[in-house]
C-alpha positions in Angstrom: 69.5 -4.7 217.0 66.0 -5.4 216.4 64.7 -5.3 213.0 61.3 -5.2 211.3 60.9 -4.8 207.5 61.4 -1.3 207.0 62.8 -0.3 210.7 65.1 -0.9 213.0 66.3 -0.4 216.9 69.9 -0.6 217.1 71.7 0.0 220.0 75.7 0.8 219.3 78.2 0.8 222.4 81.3 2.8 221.8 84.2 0.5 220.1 86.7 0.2 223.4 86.9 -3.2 223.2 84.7 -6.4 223.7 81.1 -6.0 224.2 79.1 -9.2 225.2 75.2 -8.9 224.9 72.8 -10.6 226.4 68.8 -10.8 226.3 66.5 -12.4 229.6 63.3 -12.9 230.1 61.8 -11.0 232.6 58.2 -13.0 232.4 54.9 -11.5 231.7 55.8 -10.8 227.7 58.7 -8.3 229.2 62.1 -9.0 227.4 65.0 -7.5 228.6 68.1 -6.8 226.1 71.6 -5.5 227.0 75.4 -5.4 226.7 78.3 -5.9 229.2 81.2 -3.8 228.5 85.3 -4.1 229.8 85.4 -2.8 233.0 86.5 1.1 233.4 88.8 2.0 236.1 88.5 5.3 237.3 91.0 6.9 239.8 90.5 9.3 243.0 90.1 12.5 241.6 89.6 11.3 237.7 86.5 11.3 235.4 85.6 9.0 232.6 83.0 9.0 230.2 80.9 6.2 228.8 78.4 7.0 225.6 76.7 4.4 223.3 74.8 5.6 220.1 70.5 4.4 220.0 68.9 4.2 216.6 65.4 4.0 216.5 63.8 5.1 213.2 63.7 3.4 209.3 66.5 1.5 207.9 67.9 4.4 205.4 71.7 2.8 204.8 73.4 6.0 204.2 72.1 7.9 207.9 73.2 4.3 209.6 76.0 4.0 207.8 77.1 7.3 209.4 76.1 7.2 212.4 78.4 3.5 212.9 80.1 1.4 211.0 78.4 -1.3 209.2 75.0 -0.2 211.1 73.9 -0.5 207.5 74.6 -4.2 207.0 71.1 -4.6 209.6 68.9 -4.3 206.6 68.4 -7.7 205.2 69.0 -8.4 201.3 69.3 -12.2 202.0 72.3 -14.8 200.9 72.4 -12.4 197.7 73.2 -9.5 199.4 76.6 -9.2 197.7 74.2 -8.5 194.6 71.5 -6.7 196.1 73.7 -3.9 197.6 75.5 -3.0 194.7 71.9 -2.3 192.7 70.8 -0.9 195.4 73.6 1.8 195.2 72.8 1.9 191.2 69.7 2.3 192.0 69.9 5.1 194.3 72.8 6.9 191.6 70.1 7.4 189.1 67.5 8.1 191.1 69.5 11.5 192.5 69.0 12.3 188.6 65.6 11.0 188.2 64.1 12.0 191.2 61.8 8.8 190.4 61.9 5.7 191.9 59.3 4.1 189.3 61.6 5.7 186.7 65.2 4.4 188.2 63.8 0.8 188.1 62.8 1.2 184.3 66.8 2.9 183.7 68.3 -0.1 186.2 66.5 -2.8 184.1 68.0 -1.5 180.7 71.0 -1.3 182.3 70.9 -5.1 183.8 69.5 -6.7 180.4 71.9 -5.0 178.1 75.1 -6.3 180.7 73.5 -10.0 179.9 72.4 -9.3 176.9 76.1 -11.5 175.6 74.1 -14.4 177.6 71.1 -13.7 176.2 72.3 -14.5 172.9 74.5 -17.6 173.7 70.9 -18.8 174.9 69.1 -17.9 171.9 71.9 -19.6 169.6 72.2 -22.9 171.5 68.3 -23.3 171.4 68.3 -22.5 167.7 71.3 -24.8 167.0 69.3 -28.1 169.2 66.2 -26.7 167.1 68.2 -27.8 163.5 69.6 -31.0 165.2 65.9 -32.8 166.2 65.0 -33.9 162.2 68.7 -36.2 163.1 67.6 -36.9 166.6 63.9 -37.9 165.7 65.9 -39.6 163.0 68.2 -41.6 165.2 65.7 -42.4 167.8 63.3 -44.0 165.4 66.4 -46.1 163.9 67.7 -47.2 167.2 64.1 -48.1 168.5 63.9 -49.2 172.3 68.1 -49.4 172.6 68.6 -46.4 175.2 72.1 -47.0 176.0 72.8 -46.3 171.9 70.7 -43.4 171.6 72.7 -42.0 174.3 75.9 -42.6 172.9 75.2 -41.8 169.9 73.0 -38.5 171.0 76.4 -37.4 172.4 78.4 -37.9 169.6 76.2 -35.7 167.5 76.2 -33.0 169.7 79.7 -32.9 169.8 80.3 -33.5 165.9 78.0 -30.5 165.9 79.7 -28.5 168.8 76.6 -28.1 170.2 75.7 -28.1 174.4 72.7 -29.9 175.0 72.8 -27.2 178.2 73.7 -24.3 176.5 70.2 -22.6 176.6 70.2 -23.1 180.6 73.2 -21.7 181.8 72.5 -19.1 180.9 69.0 -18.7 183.2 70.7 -20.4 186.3 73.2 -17.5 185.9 70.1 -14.8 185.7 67.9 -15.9 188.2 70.3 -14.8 190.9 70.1 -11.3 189.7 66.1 -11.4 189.6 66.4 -12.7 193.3 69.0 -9.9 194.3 66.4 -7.6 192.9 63.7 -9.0 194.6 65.2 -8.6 198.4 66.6 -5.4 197.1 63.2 -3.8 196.1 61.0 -5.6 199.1 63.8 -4.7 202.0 64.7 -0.8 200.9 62.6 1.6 203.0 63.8 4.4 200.3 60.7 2.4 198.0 58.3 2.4 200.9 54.9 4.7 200.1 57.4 5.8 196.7 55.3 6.7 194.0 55.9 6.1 190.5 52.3 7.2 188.1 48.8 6.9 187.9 47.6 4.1 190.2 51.0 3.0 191.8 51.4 5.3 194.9 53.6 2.2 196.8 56.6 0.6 194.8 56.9 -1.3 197.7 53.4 -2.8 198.1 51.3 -5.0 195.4 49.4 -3.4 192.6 46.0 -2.4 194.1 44.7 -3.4 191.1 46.4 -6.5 189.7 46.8 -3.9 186.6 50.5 -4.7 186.6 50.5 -8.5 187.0 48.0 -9.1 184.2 50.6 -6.6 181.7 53.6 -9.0 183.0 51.2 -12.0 182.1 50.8 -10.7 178.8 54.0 -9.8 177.4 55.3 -12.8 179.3 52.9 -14.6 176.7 53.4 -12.9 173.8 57.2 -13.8 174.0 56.3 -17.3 174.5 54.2 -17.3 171.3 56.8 -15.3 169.5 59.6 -18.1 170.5 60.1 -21.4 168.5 59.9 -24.7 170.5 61.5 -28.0 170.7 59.0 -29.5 173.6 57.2 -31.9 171.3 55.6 -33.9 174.3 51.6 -32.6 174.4 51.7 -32.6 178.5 54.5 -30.4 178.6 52.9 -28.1 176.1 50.0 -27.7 177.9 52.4 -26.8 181.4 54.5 -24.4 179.1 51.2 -23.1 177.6 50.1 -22.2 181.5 53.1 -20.8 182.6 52.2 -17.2 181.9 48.8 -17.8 183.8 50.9 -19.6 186.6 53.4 -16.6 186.6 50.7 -14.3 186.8 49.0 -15.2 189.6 52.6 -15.4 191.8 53.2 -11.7 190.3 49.9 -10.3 192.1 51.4 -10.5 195.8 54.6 -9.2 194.2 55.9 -5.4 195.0 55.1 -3.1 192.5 58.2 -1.9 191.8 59.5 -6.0 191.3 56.6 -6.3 188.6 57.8 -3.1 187.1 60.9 -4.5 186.4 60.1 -7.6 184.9 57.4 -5.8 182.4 60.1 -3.7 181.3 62.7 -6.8 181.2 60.1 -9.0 178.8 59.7 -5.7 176.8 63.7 -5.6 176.4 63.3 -9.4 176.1 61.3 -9.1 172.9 63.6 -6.4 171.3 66.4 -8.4 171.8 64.9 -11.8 170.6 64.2 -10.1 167.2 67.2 -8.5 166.7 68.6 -12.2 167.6 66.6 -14.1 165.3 67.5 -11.3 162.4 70.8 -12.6 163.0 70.3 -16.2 163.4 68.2 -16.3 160.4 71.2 -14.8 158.4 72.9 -18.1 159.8 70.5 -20.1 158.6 69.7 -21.1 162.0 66.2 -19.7 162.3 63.4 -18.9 160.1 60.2 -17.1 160.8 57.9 -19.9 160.3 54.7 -19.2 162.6 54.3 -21.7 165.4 51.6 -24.2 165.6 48.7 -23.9 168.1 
């Protein structure tokens, strides 16, 4: 098969055995690809039949699939593909009910942040709980001075007096950022999103935002949920890098399909909902209180 982004030439031989391919260079920028099948014996008198299948046209999974088997493994969703493919089917589920691709994405987003919204909170609780243990820390650290080997020791005897994992609030991320990758080859490799439009400006899910409209609203809400959430970084450099991340994000975003930035709009916007409903119930804990950060 040869493959571009949205298309792809496949040629299929019929399934009577062992096919072995084979490409050669003919010279002058002419490439020459082909297949050897078993050898067909055909008797005085007899007729036999030989018939391969030729697909030339874009990469829509469901005509491939149908046409041969696994034909619809040629479009590329990466090493996440065991991810991408089963969104991608979501995807399409709702959309025969939408009629929207724009639309589906918003529904598919809901759908993925309430399935992690369990994670979400485990994130949220193990921050808050290492927020209440730095007065001890700062505590300890000025006690023990200079002695590193001490603080460590002791570091990890308060977090497990206090059953708390200094790593709790990452696991949860390492576990979603496969999920925003999946959805990135998903929505950048499906030709079903190519020229698909979803309102106003955005007549390509596939393609960037003409107008950088939709990157600069995923900056923002990206911001505002960094303002809204309480810190532990006390170091003033890595202030200032947290303090540029939306900016940094931003500018990545503006290459980014449309339908991709849709998506993560929609997840900060789910992402604020469910960090103040968290905090509500932290708070109740005594593990948070809405004390305005400092600037």
């Amino acid at each position: 098969a040869m493959l571009q982004q949205y298309f792809t030439t496949a040629w299929v031989p019929q399934n009577n055995g062992t096919n072995n391919f084979y490409t050669a260079n003919l010279g002058n920028g002419i490439v020459a690809i082909g297949y050897k099948s078993q050898p067909v014996l055909v008797q005085p008198g007899q007729t036999d039949k030989l018939q391969s299948v030729l697909w030339v046209g874009p990469a829509i999974q469901d005509k491939m699939a149908a046409v041969a088997p696994h034909l619809d493994l040629t479009v590329d969703y990466g090493w996440l593909w065991f991810i991408s493919q089963p969104l991608f089917k979501l995807l399409k589920f709702i959309h025969s009910f939408l009629g929207n691709w724009g639309f589906s994405i918003i529904v598919i987003t809901f759908i993925v942040r309430g399935i992690m919204y369990p994670l979400t909170k485990a994130q949220y609780t193990s921050m808050a709980k290492m927020r209440m243990l730095q007065p001890k820390i700062q505590a300890m650290r000025e006690r023990l001075g200079d002695d590193k080997q001490r603080q460590s020791q002791e570091m990890m005897a308060l977090y497990k007096a206090e059953k708390v994992n200094p790593l709790g609030g990452c696991f949860p991320l390492i576990i979603q950022m496969p999920i925003f990758l999946a959805l990135y080859y998903m929505l950048s490799a499906s030709v079903e999103l190519r020229h698909a439009p979803f309102i106003l400006w955005i007549h390509d899910l596939s393609a960037q935002d003409p107008y950088y409209i939709l990157p600069i609203i995923m900056g923002a809400t990206m911001f505002f949920i960094q303002k809204m959430s309480p810190t532990t970084v006390t170091d003033p450099m890595q202030q200032k890098i947290m303090t540029f991340m939306p900016v940094i994000f931003t500018v990545f975003f503006l290459w980014f399909p449309s339908g991709l930035v849709v998506y993560y709009i929609v997840s900060n916007l789910v992402t604020i909902i469910q960090q103040q409903l968290i905090y509500r119930g932290l708070e109740k804990r005594g593990l948070h209180s809405r004390e305005k950060k400092k600037s």
